[in-house]
N, C-alpha and C positions, 0 to 999 in steps of 0.2 A: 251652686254658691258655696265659699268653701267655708262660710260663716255656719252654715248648718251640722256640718260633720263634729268640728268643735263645739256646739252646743250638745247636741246629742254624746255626745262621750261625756263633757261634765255632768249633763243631768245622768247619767247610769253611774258615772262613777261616785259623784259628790251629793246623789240625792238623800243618801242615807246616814252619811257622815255624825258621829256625833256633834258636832257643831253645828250643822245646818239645822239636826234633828232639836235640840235640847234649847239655843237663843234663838234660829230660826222658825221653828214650827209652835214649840210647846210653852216658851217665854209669852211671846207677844197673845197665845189663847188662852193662858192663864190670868196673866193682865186683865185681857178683856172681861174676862168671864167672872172676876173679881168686882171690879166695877159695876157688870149687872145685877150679881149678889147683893152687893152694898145699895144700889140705889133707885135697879126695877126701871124706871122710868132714867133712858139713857141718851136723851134727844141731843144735849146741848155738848155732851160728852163724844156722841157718834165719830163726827171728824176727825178726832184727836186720836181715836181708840185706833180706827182704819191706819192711821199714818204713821204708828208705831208701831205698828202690825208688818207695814210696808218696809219700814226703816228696818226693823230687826230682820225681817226674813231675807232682803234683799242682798244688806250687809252682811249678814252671818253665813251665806249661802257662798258667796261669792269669797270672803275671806275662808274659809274651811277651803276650797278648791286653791285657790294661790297656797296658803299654807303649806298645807299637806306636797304641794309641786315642787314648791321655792324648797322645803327640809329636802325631800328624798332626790333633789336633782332633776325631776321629772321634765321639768319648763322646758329645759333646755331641749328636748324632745320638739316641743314642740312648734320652736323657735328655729329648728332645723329643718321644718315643715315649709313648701311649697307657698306658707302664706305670708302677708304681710305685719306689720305691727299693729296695722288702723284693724285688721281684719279677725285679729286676735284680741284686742282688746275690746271689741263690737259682741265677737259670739262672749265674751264673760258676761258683761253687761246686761244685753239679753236674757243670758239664761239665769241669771240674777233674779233679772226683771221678771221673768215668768215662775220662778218661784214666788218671789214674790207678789206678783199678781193671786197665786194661786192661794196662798195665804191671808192676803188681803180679802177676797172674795168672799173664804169661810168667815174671816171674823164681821164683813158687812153684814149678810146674813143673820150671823148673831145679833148684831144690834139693830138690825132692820127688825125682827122679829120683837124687839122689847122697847122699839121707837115708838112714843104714842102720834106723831103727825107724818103723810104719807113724805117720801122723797120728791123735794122738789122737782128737782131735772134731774133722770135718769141717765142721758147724753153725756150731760155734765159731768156728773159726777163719775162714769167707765172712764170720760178724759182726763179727770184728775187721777185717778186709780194709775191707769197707765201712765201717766205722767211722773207722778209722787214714785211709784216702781224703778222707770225708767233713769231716774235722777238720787234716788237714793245707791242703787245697784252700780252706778257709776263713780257715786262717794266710795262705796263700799269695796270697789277695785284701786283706786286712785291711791287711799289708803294702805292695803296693801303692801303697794308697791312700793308706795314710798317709803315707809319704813323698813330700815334696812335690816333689824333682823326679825324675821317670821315670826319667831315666839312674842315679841310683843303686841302682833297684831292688836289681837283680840284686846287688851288690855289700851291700846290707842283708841279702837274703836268704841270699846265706853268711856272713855275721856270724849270723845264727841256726844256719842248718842244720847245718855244720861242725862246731859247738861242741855239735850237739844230737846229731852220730854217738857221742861221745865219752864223755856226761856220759848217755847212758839206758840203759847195760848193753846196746845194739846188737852189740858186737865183744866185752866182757870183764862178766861180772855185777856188778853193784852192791855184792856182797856181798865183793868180794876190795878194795874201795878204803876209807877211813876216813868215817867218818858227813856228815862237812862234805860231801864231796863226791857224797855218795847224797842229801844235803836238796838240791843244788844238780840233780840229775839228778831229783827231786821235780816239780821247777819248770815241767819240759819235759812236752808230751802225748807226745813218743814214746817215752819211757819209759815210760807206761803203752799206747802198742800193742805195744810189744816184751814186756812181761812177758805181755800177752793173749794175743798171738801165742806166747809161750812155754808157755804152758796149753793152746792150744788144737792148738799140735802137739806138744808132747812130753808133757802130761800134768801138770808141776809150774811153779811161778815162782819169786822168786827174790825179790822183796822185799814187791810190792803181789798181794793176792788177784783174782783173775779179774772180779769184779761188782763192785770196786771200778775196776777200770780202766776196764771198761767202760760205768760210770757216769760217768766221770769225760772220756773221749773224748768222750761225749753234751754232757755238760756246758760242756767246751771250744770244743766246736764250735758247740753254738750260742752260747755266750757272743764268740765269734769274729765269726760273722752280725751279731748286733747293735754289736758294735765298727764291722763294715764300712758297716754303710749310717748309723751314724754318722758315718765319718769318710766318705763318697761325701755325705750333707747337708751338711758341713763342708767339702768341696772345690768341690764346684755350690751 
């Protein structure tokens, strides 16, 4: 499969990158690790920690590798490769995603460890993991690409992500702020891994039901995919 070969090169080349290393890795565990400082008992917080965890790593992982390709001419490389557009924008995503899974994992852990009530559905919540992964690492290409010049990636991408801690009941439920502001947190997918994530370890949510969200990450994400490899034919 020729999705593999391109994963495998990005993770050796892009795994150590300072960007993936500094907003991808040590951003989202500092976060977390701030949060358990301050308040020990981090039950109702868990969700929110995990999917900013997913967000930063996924995103930051994935832009650091377009970056660095799009400046030094590199893409082009590999746009003269044997493979297709669906097939190049598949292995980014991915291996996105597997970074970010791999981040994600460490920072559950951490808060599994200073959660005072057991995880509800263990099933559930690997499916949101990979899912919330899968869908962010897909914004996090999409993005990219679509901005036409590299250097501002990063600077687009906290115009989204920042604005997206705030507005998806991550840190305060949706349910404590006025309706305008819960349609605007609608709008965001990490809202609906936050509230997944909130089913799948404590047992209840808070505004979207469980198989709505988790339909709706599926959704996102691949509607994201096809955003990408349209705007990767619009750029090549």
């Amino acid at each position: 499969m020729k999705v593999v070969p391109i994963m495998a090169k990005e993770l050796r080349e892009y795994l150590l990158k300072p960007g993936s290393i500094s907003w991808g890795l040590i951003f989202p565990l500092v976060f977390t690790l701030s949060f358990i400082v301050r308040f020990g008992d981090i039950d109702h917080l868990a969700p929110g920690l995990v999917s900013i965890s997913a967000l930063f790593a996924t995103t930051s992982f994935v832009a650091s590798s377009l970056i660095f390709e799009r400046r030094l001419k590199t893409f082009e490389r590999l746009l003269l490769a044997p493979v297709s557009y669906g097939e190049i924008i598949l292995a980014k995503v991915l291996v996105g995603a597997l970074f970010g899974l791999m981040v994600s994992l460490i920072t559950l852990a951490l808060v599994r460890y200073f959660m005072v009530y057991p995880v509800w559905s263990w099933p559930l919540t690997v499916a949101f993991v990979l899912l919330a992964n899968l869908t962010f690492s897909a914004l996090g290409v999409y993005v990219s690409l679509a901005v036409e010049n590299p250097i501002n990636v990063m600077t687009w991408l906290n115009v989204i992500r920042l604005p997206m801690i705030f507005t998806s009941g991550a840190l305060a439920s949706l349910t404590l702020f006025p309706a305008w502001f819960m349609a605007i947190g609608l709008l965001t997918p990490m809202t609906y891994s936050v509230e997944g994530l909130r089913y799948a370890l404590l047992g209840y949510y808070d505004v979207v039901p469980p198989l709505y969200s988790l339909s709706l990450l599926l959704l996102i994400a691949l509607g994201l995919i096809l955003l990408s490899v349209r705007a990767l034919r619009k750029a090549y």
